[in-house]
C-alpha positions in Angstrom: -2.0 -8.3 16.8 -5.4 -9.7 16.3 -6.5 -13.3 17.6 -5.3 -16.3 16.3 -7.4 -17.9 13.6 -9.3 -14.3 12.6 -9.7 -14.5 8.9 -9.4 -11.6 6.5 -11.0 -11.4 3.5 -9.4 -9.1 0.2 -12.0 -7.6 -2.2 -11.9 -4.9 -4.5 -12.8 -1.6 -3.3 -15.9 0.4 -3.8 -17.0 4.1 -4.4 -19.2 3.3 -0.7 -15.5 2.7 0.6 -14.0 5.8 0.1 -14.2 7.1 3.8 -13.3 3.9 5.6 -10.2 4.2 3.2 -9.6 8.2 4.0 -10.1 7.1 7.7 -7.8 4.4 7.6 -5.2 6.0 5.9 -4.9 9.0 7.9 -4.7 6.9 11.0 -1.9 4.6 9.4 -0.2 7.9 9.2 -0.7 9.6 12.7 0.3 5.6 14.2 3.6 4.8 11.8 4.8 8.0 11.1 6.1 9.4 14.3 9.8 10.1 14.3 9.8 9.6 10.9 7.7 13.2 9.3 7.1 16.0 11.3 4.8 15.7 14.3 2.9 18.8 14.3 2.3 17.8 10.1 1.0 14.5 11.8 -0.9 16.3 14.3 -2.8 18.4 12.0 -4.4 15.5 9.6 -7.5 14.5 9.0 -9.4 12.4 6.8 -11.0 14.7 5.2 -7.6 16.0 3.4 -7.9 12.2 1.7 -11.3 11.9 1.3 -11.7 13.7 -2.0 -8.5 11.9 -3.3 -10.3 8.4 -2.0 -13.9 9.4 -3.9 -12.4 9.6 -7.4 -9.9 7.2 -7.2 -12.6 4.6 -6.6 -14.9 5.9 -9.4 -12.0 6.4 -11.7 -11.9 3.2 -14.3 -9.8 1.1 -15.3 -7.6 2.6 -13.1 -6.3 2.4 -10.1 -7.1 -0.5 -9.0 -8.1 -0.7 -5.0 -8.0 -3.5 -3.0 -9.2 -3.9 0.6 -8.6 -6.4 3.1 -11.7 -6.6 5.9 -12.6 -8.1 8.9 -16.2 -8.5 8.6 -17.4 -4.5 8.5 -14.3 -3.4 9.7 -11.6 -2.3 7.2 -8.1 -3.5 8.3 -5.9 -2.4 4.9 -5.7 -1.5 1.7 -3.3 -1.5 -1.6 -3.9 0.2 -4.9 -2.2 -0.3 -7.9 -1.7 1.1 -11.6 0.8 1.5 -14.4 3.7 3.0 -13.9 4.1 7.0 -14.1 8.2 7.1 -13.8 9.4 8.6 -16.5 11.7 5.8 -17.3 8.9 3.2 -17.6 7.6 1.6 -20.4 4.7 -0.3 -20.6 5.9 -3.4 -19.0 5.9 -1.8 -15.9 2.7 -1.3 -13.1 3.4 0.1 -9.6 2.2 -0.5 -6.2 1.0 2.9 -5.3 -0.3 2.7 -1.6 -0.3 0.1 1.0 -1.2 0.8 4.0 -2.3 -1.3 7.1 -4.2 0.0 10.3 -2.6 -0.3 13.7 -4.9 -3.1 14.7 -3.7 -5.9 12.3 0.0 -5.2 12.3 2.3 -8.4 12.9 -0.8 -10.1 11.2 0.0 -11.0 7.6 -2.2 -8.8 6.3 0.3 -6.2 4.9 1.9 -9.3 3.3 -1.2 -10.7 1.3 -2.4 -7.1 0.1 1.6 -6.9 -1.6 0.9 -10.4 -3.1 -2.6 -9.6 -4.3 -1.6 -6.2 -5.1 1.3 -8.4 -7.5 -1.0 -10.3 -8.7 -3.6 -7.8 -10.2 -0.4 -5.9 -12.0 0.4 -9.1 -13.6 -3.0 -10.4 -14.4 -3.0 -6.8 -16.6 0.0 -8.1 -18.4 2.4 -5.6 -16.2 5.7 -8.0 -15.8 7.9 -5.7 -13.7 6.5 -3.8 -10.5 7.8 -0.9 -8.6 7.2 0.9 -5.7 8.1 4.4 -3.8 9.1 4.3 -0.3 10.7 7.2 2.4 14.6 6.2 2.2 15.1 6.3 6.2 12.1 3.9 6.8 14.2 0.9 7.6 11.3 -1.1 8.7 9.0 -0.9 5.8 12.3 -1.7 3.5 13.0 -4.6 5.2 9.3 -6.0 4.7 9.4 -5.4 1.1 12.8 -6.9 0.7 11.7 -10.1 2.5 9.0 -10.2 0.1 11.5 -10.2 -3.0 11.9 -6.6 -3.9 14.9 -5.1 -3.9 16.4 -1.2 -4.5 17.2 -0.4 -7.8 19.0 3.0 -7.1 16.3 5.4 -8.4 15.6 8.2 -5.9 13.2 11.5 -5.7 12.5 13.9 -3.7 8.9 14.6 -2.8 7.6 18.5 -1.6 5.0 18.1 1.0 5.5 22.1 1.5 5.2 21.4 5.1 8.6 19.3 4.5 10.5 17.5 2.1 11.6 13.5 2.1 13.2 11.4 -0.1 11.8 8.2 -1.7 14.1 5.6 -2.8 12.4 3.3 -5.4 12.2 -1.1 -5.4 11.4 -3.4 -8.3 10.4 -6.9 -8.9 9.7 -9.2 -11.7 6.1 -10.0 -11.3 4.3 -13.4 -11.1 0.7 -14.2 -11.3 -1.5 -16.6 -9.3 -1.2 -20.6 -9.7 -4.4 -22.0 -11.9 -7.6 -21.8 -10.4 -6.1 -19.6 -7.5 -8.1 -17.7 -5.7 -7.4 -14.4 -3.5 -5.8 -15.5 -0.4 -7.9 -16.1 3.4 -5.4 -14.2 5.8 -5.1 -15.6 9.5 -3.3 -13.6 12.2 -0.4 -15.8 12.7 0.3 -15.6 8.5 3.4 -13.5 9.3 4.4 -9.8 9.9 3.6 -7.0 9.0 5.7 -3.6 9.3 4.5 -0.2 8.3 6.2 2.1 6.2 6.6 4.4 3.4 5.5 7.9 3.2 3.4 9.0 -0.3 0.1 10.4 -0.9 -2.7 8.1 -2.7 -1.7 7.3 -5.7 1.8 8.6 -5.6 3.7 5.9 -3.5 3.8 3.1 -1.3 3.4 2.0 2.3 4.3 -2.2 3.2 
């Protein structure tokens, strides 16, 4: 947990980000995953299997969308989000694709405003329902969505990492967009937990 009273600021990503992301996200992984993947999969990553993901991701237009939460240089998150590629979705529906918070602001709130900003930019597209993807035995990171209002809506997959194979279980919400003259959230340390989970690759799933 960070100090009481840091703030957090949540920006839209840039093409310069793209390492600080791969970084980030690969160290999510190695920190959350244990128990949950295999460890010598774990053992074996580096950023640079995300890096070229990260690059065009952030140079692709209009989507996804990439938000970041910081701490003055230093990336702390991130959450990206596009329409919805199930293929029972119409286009009503945008999905929460990644979220993923380093080890150093867990338990800080910061997982919790990159879910509501992450809401807020699928609705501000005119998305009104929003899924996401997340491993099936990863109680934690269930429990942090459903206090945030999502629930399961039955749907399930199976995803082949080669290495292994897991099985997603997918959550919905009806989505809401910022109050008038709103604008992104300042995130404090004692805003309220966050717990990491889910298990996708960018673009393909999410982590709260």
């Amino acid at each position: 947990m960070r100090p009481e009273g840091t703030t957090v600021r949540l920006r839209r990503a840039r093409p310069s980000d793209a390492r600080a992301v791969a970084e980030l996200h690969v160290g999510t992984w190695k920190a959350a995953y244990p128990g949950l993947l295999p460890q010598d999969y774990l053992d074996d990553l580096a950023p640079e299997d995300r890096l070229g993901d990260w690059e065009q991701a952030l140079a692709a237009s209009p989507w996804p969308v990439v938000l970041v939460a910081e701490e003055g240089p230093t990336l702390l998150g991130f959450a990206s989000v596009a329409p919805s590629r199930d293929e029972d979705a119409d286009g009503t529906v945008g999905e929460v694709q990644t979220l993923y918070v380093g080890p150093r602001a867990w338990r800080a709130g910061v997982g919790t405003a990159l879910l509501e900003a992450a809401g807020e930019a699928l609705a501000e597209a005119g998305f009104t329902t929003g899924t996401l993807w997340v491993l099936d035995v990863n109680d934690r990171a269930r429990r942090f969505y459903e206090r945030n209002g999502w629930w399961a809506d039955g749907a399930t997959k199976e995803h082949d990492w080669v290495a292994f194979v897991a099985t997603d279980v997918r959550y919905r919400r009806a989505l809401e967009g910022p109050s008038p003259g709103r604008s992104a959230p300042e995130v404090h340390a004692d805003a309220g937990p966050f717990l990491p989970g889910g298990v996708n690759r960018p673009h393909e799933g999410t982590d709260g």
